[in-house]
N, C-alpha and C positions, 0 to 999 in steps of 0.2 A: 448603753450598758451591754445590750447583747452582743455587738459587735466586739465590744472589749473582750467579753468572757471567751465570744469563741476566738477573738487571737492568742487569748493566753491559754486555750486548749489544745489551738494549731501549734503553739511552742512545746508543749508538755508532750507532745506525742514526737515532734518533732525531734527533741530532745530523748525520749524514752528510746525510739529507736536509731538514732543517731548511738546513744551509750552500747547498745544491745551490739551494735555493727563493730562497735571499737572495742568490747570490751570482746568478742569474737577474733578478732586481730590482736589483742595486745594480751592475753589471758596466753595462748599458745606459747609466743614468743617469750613470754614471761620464765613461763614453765622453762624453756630451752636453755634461756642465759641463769634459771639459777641452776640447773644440772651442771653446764657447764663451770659456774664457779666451785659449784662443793663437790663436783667430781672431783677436782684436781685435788682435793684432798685424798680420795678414796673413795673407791666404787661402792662403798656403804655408806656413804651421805650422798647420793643420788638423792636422796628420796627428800631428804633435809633440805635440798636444793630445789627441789620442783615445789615445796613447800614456803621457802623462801623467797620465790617467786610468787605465785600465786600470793602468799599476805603482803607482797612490796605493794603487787596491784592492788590490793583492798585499800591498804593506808593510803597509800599516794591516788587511787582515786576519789576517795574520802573527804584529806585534809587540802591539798595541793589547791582542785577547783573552789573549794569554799572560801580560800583566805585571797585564792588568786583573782586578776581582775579580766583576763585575758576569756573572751566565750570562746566556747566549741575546742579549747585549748582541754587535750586527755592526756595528762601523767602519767607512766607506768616505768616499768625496771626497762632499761636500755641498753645497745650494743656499746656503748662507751664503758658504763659501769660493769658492764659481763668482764669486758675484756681488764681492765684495773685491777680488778675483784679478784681475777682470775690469777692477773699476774703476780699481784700479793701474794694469794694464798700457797701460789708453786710455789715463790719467795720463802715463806715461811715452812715448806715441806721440806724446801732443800738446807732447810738449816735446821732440817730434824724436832720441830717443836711439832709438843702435844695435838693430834686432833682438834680435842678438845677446845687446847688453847685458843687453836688459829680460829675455830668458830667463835668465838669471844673477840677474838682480834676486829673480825669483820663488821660483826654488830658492831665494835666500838670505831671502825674506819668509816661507815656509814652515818654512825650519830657526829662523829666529827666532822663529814665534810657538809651535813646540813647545817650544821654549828656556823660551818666557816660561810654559807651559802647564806645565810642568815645575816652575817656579819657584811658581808660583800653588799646585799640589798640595802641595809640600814647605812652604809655609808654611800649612796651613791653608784657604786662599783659597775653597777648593772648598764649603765650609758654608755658605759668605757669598753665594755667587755664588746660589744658589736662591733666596735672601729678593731678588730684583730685582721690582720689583713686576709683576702681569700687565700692565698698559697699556702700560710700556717693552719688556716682551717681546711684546707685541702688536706695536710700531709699529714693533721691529726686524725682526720676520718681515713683516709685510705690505710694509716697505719693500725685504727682499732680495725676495718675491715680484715685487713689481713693476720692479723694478731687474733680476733676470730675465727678465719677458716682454718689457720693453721692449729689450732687448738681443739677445731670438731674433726680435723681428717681423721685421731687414731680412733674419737668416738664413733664418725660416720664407717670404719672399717673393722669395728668391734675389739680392739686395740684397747686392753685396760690394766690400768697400772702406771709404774713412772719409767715409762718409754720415752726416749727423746724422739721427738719429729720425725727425724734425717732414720733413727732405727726403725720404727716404723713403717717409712717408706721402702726400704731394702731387704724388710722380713716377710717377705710375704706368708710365712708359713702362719705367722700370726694370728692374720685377717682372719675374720669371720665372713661368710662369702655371703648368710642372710642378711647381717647389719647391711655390707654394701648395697644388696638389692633393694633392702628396705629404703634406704638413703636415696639413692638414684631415682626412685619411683616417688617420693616426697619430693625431693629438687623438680623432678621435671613434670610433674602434675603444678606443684605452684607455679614454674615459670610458665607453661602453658594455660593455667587457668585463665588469664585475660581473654584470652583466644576464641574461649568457652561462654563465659559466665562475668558477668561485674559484680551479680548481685550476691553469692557466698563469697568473704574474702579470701583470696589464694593460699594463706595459710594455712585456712581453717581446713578447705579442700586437700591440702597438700598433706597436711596432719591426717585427716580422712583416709588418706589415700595408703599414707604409711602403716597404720592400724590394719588395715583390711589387707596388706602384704604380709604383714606381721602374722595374722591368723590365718592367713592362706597356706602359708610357708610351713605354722606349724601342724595345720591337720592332715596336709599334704607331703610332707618332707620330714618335719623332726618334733616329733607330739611331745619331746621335753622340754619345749618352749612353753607349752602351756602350764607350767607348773612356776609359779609365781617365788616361791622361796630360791633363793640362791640365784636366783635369773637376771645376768647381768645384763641383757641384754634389753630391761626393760627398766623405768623408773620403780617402782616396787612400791612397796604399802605404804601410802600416807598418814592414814589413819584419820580420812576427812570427817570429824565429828567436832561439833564444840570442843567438847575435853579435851580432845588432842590440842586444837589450836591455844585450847588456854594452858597446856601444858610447854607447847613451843614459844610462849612469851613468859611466860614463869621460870621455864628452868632456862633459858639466855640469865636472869637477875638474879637466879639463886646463884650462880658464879661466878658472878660480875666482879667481887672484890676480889679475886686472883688478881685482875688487871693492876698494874701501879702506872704512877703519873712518868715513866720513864718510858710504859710502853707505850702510853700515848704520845709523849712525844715523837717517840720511834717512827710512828704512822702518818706525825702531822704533813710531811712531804708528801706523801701517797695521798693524803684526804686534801689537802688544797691542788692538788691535780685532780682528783676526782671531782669535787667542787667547781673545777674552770670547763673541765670537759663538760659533765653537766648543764650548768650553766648556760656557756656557749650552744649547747643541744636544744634547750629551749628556747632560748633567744634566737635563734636562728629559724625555728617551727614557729614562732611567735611572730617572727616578721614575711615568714612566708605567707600564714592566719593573717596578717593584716593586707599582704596587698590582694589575697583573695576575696576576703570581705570588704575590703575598702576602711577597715575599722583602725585603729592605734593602742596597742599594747605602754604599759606600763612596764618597763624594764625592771626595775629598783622592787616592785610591790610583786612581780611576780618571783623574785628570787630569791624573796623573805618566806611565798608561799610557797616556791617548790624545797627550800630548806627547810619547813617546817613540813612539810608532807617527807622528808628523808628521814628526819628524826622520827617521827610518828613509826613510818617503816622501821627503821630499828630499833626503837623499843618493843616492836610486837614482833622482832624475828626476819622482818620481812630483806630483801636487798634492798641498795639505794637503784632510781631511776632521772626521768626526766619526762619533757614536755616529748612525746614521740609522733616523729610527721607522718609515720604510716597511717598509726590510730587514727590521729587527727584527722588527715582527709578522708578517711571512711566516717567518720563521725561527722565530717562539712556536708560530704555527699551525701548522706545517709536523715540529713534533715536536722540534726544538729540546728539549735543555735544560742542555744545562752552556758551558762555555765552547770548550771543541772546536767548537763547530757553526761561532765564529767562524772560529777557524784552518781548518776545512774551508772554507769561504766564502775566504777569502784563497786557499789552495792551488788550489781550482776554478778562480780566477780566471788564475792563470797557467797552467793547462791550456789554457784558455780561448786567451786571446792566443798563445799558443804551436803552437794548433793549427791557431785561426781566423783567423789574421790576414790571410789573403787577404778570406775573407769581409766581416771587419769592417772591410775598407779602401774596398768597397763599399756602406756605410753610408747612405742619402744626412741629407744637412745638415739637408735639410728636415724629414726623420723624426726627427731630433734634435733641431731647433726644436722642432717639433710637442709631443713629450715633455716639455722644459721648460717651455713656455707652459703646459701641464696641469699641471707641478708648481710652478710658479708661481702658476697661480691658487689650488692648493690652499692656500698658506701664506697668500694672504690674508683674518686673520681677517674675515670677515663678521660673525660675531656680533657684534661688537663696536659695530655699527650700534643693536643692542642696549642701552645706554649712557647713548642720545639720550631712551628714554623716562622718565627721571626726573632728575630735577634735581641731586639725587644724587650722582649718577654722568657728570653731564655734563662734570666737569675731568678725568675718568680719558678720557672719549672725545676730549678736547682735547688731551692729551699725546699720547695715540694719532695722533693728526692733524699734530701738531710735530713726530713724531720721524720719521713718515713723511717728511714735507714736508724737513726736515732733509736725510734719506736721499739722495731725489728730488734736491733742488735744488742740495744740495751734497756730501756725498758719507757713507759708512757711518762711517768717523770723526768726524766732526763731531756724526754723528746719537747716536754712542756719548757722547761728552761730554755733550750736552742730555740724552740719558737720564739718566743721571746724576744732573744736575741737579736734573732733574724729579722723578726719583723720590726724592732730598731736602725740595722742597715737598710731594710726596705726602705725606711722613710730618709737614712739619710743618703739613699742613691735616687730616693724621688728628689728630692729637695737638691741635690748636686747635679743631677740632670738639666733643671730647668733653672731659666735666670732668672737670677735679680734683678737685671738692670730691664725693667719697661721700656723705656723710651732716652734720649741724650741727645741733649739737643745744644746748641747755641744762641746767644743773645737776641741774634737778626732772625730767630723764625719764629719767636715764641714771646707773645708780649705779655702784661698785664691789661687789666681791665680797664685803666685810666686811657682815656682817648689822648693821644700829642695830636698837635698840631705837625703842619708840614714839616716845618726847619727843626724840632725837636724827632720827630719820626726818622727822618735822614741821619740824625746823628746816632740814632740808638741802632738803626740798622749800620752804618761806618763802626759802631762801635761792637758792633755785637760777638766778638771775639774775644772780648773781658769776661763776659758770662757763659758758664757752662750750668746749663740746668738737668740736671740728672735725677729720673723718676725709677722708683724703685718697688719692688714686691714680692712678696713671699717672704721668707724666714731667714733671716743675718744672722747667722750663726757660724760656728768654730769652720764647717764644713764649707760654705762658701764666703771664708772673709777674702779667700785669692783670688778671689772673682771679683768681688767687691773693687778691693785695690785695684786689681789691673784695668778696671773700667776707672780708677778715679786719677791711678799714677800720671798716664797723658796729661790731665788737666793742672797737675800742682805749679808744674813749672810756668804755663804760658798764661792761666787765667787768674782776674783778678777776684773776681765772687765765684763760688760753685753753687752753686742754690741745689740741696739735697730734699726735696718731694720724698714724704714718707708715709703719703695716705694710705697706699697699697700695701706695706708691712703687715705681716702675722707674727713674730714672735721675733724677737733681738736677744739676744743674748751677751755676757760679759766681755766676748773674746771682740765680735763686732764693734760695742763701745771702744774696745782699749785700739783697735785699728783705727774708728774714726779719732779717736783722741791724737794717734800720730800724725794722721791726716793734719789733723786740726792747727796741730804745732810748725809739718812745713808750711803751711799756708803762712803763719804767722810772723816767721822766719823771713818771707816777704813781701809782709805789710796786706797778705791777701787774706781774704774775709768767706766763713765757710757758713754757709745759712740755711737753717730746717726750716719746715715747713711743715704744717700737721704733723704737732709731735702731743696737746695736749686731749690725746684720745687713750680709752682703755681697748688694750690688745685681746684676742679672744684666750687669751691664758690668764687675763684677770690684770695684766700690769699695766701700767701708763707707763707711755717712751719715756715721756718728760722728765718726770717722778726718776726713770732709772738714769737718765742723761746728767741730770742735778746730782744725783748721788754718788756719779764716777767723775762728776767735776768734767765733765764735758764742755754743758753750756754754760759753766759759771766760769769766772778771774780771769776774762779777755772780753774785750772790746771785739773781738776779730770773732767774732760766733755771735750773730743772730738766730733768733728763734722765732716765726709767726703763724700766726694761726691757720693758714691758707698759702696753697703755691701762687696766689695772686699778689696778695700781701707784699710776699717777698719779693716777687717780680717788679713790684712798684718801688719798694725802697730802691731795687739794683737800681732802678731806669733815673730816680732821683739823685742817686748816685751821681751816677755818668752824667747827667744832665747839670750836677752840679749846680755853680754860681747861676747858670740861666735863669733856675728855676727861683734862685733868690732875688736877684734883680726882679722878677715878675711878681712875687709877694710885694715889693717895695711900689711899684708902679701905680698908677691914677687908674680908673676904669677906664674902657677903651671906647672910643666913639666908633662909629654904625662904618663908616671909611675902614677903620684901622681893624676890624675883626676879619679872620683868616680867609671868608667864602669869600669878603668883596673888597679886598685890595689890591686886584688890579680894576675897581672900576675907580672913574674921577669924582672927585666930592659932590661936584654938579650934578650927576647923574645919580644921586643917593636922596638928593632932596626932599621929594616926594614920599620916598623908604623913612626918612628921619623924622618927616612929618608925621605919619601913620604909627612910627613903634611907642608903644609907653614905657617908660621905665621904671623900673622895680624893685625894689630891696627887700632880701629874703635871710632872714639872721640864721643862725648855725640852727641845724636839727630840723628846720623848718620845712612840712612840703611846700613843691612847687607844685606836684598835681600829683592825685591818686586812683587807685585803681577803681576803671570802672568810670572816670571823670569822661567828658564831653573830648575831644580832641581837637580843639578849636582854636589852639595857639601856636605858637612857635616860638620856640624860646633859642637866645642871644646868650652868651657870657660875656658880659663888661669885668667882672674879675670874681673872683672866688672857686668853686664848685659844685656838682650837682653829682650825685652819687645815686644810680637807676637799679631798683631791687625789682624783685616780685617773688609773690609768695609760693611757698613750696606747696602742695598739694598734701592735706592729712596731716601739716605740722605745722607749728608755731613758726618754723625757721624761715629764714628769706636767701632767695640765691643775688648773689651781686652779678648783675650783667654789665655794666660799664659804668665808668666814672668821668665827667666830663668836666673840661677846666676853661681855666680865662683864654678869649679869644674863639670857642669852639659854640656850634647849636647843636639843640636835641630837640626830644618831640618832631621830627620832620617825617619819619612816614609815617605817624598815626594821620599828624599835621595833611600832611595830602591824601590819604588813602579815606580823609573824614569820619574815621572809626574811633573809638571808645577806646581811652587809656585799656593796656593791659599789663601795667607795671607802675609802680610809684616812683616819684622824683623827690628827692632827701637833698638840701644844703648840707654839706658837710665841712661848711666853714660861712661865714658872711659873705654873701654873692648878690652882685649888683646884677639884673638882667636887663636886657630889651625884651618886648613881648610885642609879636606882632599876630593881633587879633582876625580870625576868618573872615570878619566882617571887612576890616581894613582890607585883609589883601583881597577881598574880590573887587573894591571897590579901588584899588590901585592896578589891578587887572584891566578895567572898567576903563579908568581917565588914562592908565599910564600902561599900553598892552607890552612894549616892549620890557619896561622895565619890569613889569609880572614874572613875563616868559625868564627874563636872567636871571630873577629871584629861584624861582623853579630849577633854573639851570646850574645856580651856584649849587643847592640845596643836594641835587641830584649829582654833582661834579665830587663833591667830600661825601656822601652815601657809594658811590663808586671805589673812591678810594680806599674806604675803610671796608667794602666788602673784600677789595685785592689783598689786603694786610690779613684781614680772616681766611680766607684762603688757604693763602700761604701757611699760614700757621693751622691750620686743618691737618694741609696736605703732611707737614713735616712732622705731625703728631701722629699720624698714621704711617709711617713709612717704620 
């Protein structure tokens, strides 16, 4: 018991200061990206903004870890959402609506895209969202990166108002030369704080650092800095007390109903891109969180919890966020480990504001800019320049280039669609790239399981130019059915069966079927016969081939399309085939005497005498063993007629693998038979089979009287074990090439 209580007080502290570390990291940043959205309204909702921040962090640290399943995993407002938010709101500047309005907009763009973040969890959506390929998530983070810095340059320059970029850069008369100082001395205290210190986070330092330029400047330089009214240059009075906060969730619902369902629709583009970015932001920290702890997120349950923590944030004011991987690895490093550390991380945060809100109304802007411009730059990937060096990889670094550019040019929705898009061609120039055709082979290099004899092997390899067996994989679709054909055109004219192998298939499609169906038809045209093989299995897209090949009338109203269960299967029909009348005549025939079977007919009947004396003979009806696994291996078995069909069991399953099938005229059992070991495989009649059985005891004692005739038993035995190793071989080597 005491062991238990102190691990769960080793977690609770672990956890306490784990949230204390992130909510130090994420509380700053907060502050920044919501200046940055309600600045763009006007430099008098600064303060509305650093506001909206700070309560995103409360709600989202609050509701987000309690519902979510994911530990050490810390919610707060993020650079995706800064930069959406943002662009929205310039959106709605430049088309002249109400202040007012547009902060109503935003609450209600926030409560929608939890809505839709909610909706996406409850159906699944959350599995799907991590297969995005990396290049789309490359060009969406490099483009909120730079859709960030470029949005803090006029703030980090003290640039206020609705200036465009490109003006800002060319006025210098503009600038505010303390914003810059303030800015540059925040950037470059965070970038160098690692250098320093691991145990304050660089933001917090950097933030530190901006402050204390901030008052340096003004008792030193321009003492109208310190006067708080009209001072743009700083975030300005919050009004950190209860009543304030309950005033900024109160008056968002006192005029709520201005909104109508038309402006909501308006927005729903902007909220399902806000929703995916999102999303994607946590799922992505979430799977970084698991291969650091070794642990497994729940995709689906954390994207009901971080949509239910967006909605929470705006009903009380706050902005939307996400799962954030700075926080988070200061909250892992920091001794983090269960989901508390979140909820402490939210609770700190309204301490925070509640305590500090004169402090943090003294912020300056510039030390805000500063902070995003560094986390800005960090999102864009650079490696990615990485890309250019191989030929390769140069469409993944050209997507990365579009969806930026996209972003840039036109806005994070649009860039969301081209993603999209793109990462569509991704897959179908992965899927065009690589082939379908596995392996192609011919008749003579690739048998079935059933064992021939001599004069029937000779003919199947003379023959083996009738069959073409052709192994296939990956996905037959619209994109590769000319690939398809042009690996099956050669074969229609000259061969008689094509045996189609469809184990290795992931996904067929309509276009594939209506190819093979023409396939199907010139085969038929002349008298030739097109045959699957594993087809009655479910595809990982939920559909069985079979089930789609029946319902385009593929493998139905022709004799000339076989179907079986196994490329073995079919490989045996083909060989019975070709083998034809032989094989019938041999059904009709007597059992065969101990002279007439394959290993000893070149010896003389005289010289078998002894062998004729010693074997017993045997009758073994259909399904029956001959021996099982695990039996004594003390026989040697003969085929006077019928056959014996050699399984053994699969490891962990019910199933059995077929290793060979042996017929009239042929032995088995011969190197357990010699080597004196323990079946490792069961022997099944799979029709009424007459055998010889020659018993260990016999043959040592025909060893014993009869030495020579021992040794050529041994010899035959050894003469067809040789030759059937040459046949495996060969048909190895040709599967591998």
């Amino acid at each position: 018991m005491e062991l238990t209580s102190n691990f769960k007080s080793d977690k609770l502290a672990g956890d306490f200061w784990g949230g204390l570390a992130a909510m130090l990291v994420a509380l700053p940043s907060a502050i920044a990206f919501g200046v940055t959205i309600y600045a763009s309204i006007g430099p008098a909702y600064a303060g509305m903004g650093a506001l909206a921040g700070i309560l995103g962090t409360v709600a989202l640290g609050l509701v987000a870890p309690t519902l979510g399943g994911t530990n050490r995993l810390i919610t707060a407002p993020c650079a995706p959402a800064a930069a959406v938010c943002s662009a929205f709101a310039i959106g709605l500047v430049q088309q002249q609506v109400e202040p007012v309005f547009i902060v109503l907009m935003l609450t209600a763009l926030g409560l929608v895209a939890g809505l839709l973040q909610l909706l996406l969890g409850a159906m699944g959506v959350g599995s799907l969202i991590k297969y995005i390929p990396f290049p789309v998530v490359s060009g969406y983070l490099t483009g909120v990166g730079l859709i960030i810095i470029a949005s803090q340059i006029p703030k980090f320059l003290g640039v206020f108002g609705n200036y465009s970029l490109w003006r800002v850069l060319i006025s210098p008369e503009l600038w505010q030369w303390q914003s810059a100082v303030i800015g540059t001395v925040t950037a470059a205290v965070m970038l160098g704080a690692a250098l320093v210190t691991r145990v304050v986070p660089a933001a917090i330092l950097g933030l530190l650092a901006g402050v204390l330029t901030y008052f340096g400047l003004a008792y030193a330089v321009d003492q109208s800095m310190l006067v708080i009214e009209g001072n743009k240059l700083i975030i300005g009075p919050l009004g950190g007390t209860a009543s304030s906060m309950l005033d900024a969730i109160t008056g968002r619902w006192r005029d709520i109903g201005e909104l109508k369902l038309s402006h909501i629709g308006g927005l729903l583009g902007t909220a399902l891109t806000l929703a995916v970015l999102l999303s994607i932001d946590t799922l992505k920290t979430a799977v970084v969180l698991d291969a650091l702890t070794r642990s497994r997120h729940d995709p689906n349950r954390e994207l009901i919890a971080q949509g239910s923590g967006n909605i929470a944030s705006a009903c009380v004011g706050g902005m939307p966020g996400a799962g954030q991987m700075g926080a988070t690895l200061v909250n892992l490093n920091s001794g983090g480990q269960t989901r508390v550390s979140g909820v402490v991380e939210g609770v700190l945060s309204l301490i925070a504001f509640l305590a500090l809100g004169t402090f943090i109304a003294w912020i300056p802007v510039g030390a805000l800019a500063g902070i995003l411009i560094v986390v800005g730059f960090r999102m864009i990937d650079r490696h990615s320049f990485n890309l250019l060096r191989s030929p390769w990889t140069m469409l993944d670094f050209a997507v990365i280039v579009v969806v930026v550019g996209v972003a840039l040019g036109y806005s994070l929705i649009a860039a969301s669609g081209v993603g999209i898009a793109l990462a569509m061609l991704l897959f179908i120039r992965e899927q065009l790239g690589s082939t379908i055709i596995r392996n192609k082979l011919d008749g003579s290099h690739r048998f079935s399981k059933r064992v021939r004899l001599g004069q029937d092997m000779e003919l199947l390899v003379k023959s083996g130019d009738k069959t073409a067996i052709v192994e296939l994989q990956g996905s037959l679709f619209f994109g590769t059915k000319d690939q398809l054909y042009s690996a099956l055109e050669p074969e229609l004219t000259r061969r008689t069966y094509i045996v189609v192998d469809m184990r290795r298939v992931q996904s067929v499609d309509v276009t594939a079927v209506h190819l093979l169906t023409q396939i199907r038809d010139s085969l038929i045209e002349r008298g030739a016969y097109l045959i699957f093989s594993d087809l009655t299995r479910t595809l990982p897209n939920g559909r069985n081939i079979a089930e789609l090949f029946d319902q385009m009338e593929l493998t139905t109203m022709t004799e000339h399309v076989k179907v079986f269960p196994a490329l073995d299967d079919a490989l045996e029909w083909t060989e019975d085939e070709i083998l034809g009348e032989h094989l019938k005549e041999a059904l009709e025939l007597p059992p065969l005497e101990v002279y007439e079977l394959e290993m000893f007919k070149h010896y003389k009947e005289e010289t078998l005498i002894a062998l004729v004396e010693a074997l017993e003979r045997r009758s073994v009806g259909k399904d029956e063993k001959v021996f099982s696994l695990g039996d004594v291996a003390n026989e040697l078995y003969l085929i006077r007629k019928g056959a014996v069909r050699i399984t053994f069991p699969i490891k962990g399953t019910v199933n059995v693998h077929h290793a060979l099938t042996y017929g009239r005229g042929d032995f088995f059992g011969g190197i357990a038979f010699i080597a004196g070991t323990s079946r490792f495989n069961d022997g099944t009649a799979v029709e009424d089979t007459e055998l010889f059985v020659l018993q260990r005891e016999q043959f040592e004692r025909l060893k014993e009287e009869h030495k020579r005739l021992g040794f050529e038993i041994l010899e035959a035995v050894a003469k067809v074990l040789a030759l059937r190793l040459r046949y495996a071989d060969k048909e190895l080597m040709a599967m591998q090439e």
